[in-house]
C-alpha positions as a Markdown table, in Angstrom:
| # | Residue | x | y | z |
|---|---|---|---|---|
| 1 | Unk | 131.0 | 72.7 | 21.5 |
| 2 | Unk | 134.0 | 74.6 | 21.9 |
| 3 | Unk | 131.9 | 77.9 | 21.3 |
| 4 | Unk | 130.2 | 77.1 | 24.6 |
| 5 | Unk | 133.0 | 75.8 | 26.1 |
| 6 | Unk | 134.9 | 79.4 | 25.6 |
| 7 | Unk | 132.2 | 81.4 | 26.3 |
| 8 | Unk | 131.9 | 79.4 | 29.8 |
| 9 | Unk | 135.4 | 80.4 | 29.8 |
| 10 | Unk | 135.4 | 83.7 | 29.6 |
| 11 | Unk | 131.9 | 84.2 | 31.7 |
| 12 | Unk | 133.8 | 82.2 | 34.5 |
| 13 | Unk | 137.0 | 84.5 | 34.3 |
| 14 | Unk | 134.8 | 87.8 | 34.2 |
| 15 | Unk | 133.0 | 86.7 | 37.2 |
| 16 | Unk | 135.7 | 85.5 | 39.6 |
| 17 | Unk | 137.9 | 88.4 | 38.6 |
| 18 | Unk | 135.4 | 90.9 | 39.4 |
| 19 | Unk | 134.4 | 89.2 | 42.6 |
| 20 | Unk | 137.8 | 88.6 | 43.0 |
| 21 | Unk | 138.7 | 92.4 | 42.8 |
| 22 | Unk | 135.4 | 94.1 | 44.5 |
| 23 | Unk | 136.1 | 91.8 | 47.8 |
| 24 | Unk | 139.8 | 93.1 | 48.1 |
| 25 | Unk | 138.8 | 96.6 | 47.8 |
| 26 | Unk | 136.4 | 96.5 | 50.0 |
| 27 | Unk | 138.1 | 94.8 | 52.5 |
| 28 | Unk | 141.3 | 96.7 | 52.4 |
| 29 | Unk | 138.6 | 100.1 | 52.6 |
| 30 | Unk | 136.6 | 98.2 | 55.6 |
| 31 | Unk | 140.2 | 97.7 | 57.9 |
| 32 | Unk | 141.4 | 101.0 | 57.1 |
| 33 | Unk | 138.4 | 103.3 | 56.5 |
| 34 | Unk | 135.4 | 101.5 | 58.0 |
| 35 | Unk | 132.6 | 101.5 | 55.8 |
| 36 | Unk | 132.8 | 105.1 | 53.8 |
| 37 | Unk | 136.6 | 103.2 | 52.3 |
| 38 | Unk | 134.5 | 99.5 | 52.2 |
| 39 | Unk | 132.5 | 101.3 | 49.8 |
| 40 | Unk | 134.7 | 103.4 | 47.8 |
| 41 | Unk | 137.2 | 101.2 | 47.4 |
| 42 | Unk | 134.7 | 98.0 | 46.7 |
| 43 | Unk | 133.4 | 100.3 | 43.5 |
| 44 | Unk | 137.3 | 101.3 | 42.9 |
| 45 | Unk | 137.8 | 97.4 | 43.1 |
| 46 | Unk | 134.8 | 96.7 | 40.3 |
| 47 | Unk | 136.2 | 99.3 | 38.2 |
| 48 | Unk | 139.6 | 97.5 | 38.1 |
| 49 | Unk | 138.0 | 94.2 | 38.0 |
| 50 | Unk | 136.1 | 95.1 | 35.1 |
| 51 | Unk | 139.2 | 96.5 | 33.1 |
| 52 | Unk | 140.9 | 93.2 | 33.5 |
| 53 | Unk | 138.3 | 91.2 | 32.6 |
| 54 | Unk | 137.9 | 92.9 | 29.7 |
| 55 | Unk | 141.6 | 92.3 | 28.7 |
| 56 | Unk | 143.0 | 89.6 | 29.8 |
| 57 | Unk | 146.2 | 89.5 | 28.2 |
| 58 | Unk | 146.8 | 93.0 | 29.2 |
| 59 | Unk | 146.3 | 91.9 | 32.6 |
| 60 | Unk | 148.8 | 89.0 | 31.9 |
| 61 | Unk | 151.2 | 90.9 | 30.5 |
| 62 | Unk | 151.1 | 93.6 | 33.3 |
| 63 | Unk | 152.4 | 90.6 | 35.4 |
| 64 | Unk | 155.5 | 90.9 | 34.0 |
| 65 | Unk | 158.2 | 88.3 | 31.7 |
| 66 | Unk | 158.5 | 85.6 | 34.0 |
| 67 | Unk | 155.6 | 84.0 | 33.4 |
């Protein structure tokens, strides 16, 4: 059970965190650069997501001692 239950974890922090990252991107590129910076910075936003997600201790860490 608590092999499911951390793989549900970790599918659910993958996801939002990439979703989370792609739709910032984007929408910073769409109110800045229209759709050419939507785009670029959506798959800049992906790219990012997909680092964190990958580590997320680094990312907690990068957040800095107060936590």
């Amino acid at each position: 059970m608590t092999r499911i239950a951390k793989l549900a974890m970790q599918i659910t922090w993958s996801v939002s965190i990439v979703g989370i990252c792609t739709f910032i991107g984007g929408t910073y590129g769409w109110t800045h650069h229209a759709w050419i910076g939507a785009a670029a910075l959506g798959t800049v936003g992906f790219c990012v997501g997909a680092a964190i997600a990958a580590c997320p201790l680094a990312f907690i860490e990068i957040l800095g001692p107060g936590l």
